[in-house]
N, C-alpha and C positions, 0 to 999 in steps of 0.2 A: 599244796594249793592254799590253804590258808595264810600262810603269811603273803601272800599278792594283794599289794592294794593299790586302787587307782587312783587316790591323794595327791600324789607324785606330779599326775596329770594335771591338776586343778589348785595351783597356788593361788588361793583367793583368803584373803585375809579378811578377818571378822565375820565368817560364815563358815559354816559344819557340812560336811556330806554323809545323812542320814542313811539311805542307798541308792540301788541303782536297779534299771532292770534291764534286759536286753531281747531286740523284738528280731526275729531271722522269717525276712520273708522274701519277698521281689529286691529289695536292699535294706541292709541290714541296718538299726538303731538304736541306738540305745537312750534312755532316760536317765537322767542323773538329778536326784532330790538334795535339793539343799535347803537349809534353814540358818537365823539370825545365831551366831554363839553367843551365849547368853553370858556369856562374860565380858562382853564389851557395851557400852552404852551406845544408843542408836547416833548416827551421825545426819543431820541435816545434808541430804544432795547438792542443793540449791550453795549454800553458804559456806559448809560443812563442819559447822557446830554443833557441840555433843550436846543432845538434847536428853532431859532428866525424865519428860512425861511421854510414855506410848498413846499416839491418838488412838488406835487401832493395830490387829494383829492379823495375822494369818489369810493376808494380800499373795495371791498367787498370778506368777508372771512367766511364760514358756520363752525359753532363750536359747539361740543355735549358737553352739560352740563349733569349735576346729573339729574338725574329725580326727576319730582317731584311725589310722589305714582309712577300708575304707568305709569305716563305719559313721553313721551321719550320729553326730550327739547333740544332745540337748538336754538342757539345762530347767528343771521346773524347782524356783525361786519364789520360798514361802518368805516373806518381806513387810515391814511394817508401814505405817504412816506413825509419824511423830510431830507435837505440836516445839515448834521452832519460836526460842522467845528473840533471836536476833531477825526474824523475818514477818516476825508475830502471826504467823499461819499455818494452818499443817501442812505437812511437808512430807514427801517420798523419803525410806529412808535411805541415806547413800550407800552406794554399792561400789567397790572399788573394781569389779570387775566386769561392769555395764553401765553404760550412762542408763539415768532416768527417763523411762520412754522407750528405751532401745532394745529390740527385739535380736538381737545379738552381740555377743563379748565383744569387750572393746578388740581383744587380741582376733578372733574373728573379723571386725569390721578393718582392722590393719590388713587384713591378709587378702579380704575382698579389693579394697586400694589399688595394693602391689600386681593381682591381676588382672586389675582394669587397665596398667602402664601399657601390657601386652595385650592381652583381647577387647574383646566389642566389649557392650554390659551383655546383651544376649545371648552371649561365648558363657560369661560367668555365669549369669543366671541359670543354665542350661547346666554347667559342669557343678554348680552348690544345689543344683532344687532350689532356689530361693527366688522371690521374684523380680521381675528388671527394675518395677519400679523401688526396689528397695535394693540394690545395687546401686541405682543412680545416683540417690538421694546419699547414701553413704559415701560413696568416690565424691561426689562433688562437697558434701561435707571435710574432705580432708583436701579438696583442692582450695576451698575458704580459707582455711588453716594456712597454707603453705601460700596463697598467691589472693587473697581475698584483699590482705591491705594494701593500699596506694602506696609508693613509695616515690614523690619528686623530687628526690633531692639530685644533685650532679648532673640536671639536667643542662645538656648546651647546644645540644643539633636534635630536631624531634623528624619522625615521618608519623603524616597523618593520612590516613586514608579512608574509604567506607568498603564496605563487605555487605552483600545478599544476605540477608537474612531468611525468608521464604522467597517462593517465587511473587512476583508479581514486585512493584515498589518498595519494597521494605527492607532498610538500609540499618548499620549500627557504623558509628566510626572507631575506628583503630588510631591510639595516638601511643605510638612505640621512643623508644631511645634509639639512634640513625649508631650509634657505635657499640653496642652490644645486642642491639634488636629485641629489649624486654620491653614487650607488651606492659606502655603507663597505666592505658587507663581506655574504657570501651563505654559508647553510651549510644542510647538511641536515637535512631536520626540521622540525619547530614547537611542539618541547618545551622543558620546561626546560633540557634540556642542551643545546641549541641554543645560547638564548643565553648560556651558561654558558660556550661558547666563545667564544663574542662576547667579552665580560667580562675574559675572561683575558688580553687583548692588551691591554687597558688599565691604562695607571697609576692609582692611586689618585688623582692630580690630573686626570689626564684624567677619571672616572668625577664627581666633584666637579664640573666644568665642565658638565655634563649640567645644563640646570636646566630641559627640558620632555623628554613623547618624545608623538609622536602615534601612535595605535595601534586596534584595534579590541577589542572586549571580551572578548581571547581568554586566560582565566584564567592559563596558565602563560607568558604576556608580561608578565602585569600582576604574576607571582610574583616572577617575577625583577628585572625590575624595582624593585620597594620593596625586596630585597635589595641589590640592586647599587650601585644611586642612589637612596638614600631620602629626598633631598630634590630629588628631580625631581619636577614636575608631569606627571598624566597626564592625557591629552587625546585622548577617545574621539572616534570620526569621528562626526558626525554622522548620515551613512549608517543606521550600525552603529547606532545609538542610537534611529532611528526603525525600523529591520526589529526591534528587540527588546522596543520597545514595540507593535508588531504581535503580539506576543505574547501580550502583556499584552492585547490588546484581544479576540483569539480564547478567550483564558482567561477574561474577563469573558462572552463571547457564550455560552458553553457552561456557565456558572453558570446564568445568567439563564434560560437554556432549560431546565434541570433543576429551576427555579424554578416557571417556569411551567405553567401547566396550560389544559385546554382550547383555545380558539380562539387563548391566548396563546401556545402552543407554534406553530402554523402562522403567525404572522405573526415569528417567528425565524427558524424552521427556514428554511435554504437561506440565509442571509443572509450568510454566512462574507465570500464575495469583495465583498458589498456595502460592506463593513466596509472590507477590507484595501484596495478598488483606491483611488486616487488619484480626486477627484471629477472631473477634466478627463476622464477615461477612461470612464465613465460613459452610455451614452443617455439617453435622455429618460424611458425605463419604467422603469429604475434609477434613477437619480436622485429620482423622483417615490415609489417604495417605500422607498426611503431616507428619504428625509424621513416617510413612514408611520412608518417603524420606529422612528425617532430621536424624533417625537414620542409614540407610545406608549412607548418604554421609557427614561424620565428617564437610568437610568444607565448604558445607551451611546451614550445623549446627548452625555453630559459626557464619555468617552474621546474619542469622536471630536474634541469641539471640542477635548482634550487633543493628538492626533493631528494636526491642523491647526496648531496653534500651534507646535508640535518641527518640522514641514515649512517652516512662515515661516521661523522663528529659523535653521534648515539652510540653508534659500534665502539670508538675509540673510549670516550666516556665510561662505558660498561665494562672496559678490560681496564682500564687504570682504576674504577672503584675495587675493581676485584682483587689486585695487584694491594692496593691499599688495604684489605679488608686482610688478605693475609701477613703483608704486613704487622697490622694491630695485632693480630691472632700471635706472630709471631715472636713478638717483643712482648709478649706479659707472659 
């Protein structure tokens, strides 16, 4: 037993492991003591220059590593402060195996990451002991790292839209790339000054580059917009373009009825959702008053079969982006 040691475990460079001890109760832990090897000069965190003078010594810091099975370990790190003449202040000393601050190894805070891809934070928090809010704060610190910078370039067809934020009014907008679908760039709001921040990140050749955006018919998009890149095409969602001609078909039903008189008012009235629903939707007793209604009143006749037509063309539209979308996928 003597030659076992648990070194092996803990490549950390410029630091000693003094001992250890191990606790067996409800789940099992162990502590592991480490200290500065005094054969290296302290390193500045911040800059990471070797500094000559110790501010102070024997700074003690509890740190969760990886477990080993299923042993929960941790790390207490006797640690210095050193005066930094590159930052001219004192300074934590650097630790190559913890950021400064951080209440667990970098290799630990990697591995919380990788199981946030798959679980909640709550799933995590729950399977490490550790807490959500410190779960969170770590996953989203490596999501900065990886997706935190803006990136416009090879922009030439954008989709913008807004997303719920909480309940009640509170909106953020999405402005995505329309040919690979990454998420540009998110801000608050769904005003013009929203994207008015947008905007401002771009060059005046990047904004030229723009030559479509897809969008829904939401006036202070479609403002800025023709301001920004006036020789972009807009291109309303289809969606958007039949719920607004739904509109238009309620605003014809409700003429028509004020038109009408006598027995012609009761064969309208109540007709609203006969209008709006989709005909697949529809029974058999609907459907069969529908057609009463549609052939007594010539002119929401002719919306509807207008309404019919913008649903095809929608349908047809949706299957040849799709067709195209595999496409792309399939040629690169």
């Amino acid at each position: 037993m003597s030659g076992l040691s648990i070194t092996k475990y803990f490549p950390f460079t410029r630091v000693k492991i003094i001992k250890q001890n191990v606790h067996h109760k409800e789940a099992s832990s162990a502590l592991i003591y480490i200290e500065p090897d005094m054969r290296y000069n302290p390193l500045c965190h911040k800059c990471g220059s070797e500094a000559a003078t110790v501010h102070s010594k024997n700074h003690i810091r509890l740190i969760r590593d990886l477990n080993i099975a299923n042993t929960e370990v941790f790390l207490q790190v006797n640690y210095r402060k050193i005066w930094c003449d590159t930052c001219c202040g004192v300074r934590v000393e650097q630790m190559t195996f913890a950021d400064a601050g951080q209440h667990v190894t970098n290799r630990m805070a990697r591995y919380i990451h990788e199981l946030c891809k798959m679980l909640t934070v709550k799933d995590v928090a729950e399977h490490l002991h550790i807490d959500t809010k410190t779960v969170k704060e770590i996953d989203k610190s490596f999501l900065e790292q990886s997706f935190g910078q803006d990136n416009f370039d090879d922009l030439r067809v954008l989709m913008i839209d807004e997303i719920a934020v909480h309940k009640g009014h509170s909106y953020m907008t999405v402005v995505a790339d329309y040919f690979s679908g990454r998420v540009v760039w998110m801000g608050n709001g769904r005003d013009k000054r929203t994207l008015d921040a947008f905007f401002k990140n771009l060059t005046d050749e990047q904004k030229n580059a723009i030559k479509a955006v897809a969008m829904d018919m939401w006036e202070p998009y479609i403002n800025r917009m023709k301001q920004h890149c006036p020789n972009a095409k807009i291109v309303f969602d289809f969606f958007h373009v039949v719920h607004g001609f739904s509109k238009v078909i309620d605003y014809v039903r409700r003429t028509e009825y004020l038109k009408a008189i006598g027995n012609h008012r009761e064969v309208l009235k109540g007709s609203r959702y006969l209008l709006l629903k989709n005909e697949e939707n529809l029974n058999d007793q609907q459907r069969n008053r529908l057609a009463v209604l549609l052939e007594f009143n010539r002119t929401l006749g002719s919306v509807y079969i207008l309404k019919d037509q913008l649903i095809s063309t929608a349908t047809a539209s949706r299957l040849e982006k799709l067709w195209m979308t595999g496409v792309l996928w399939q040629s690169r």
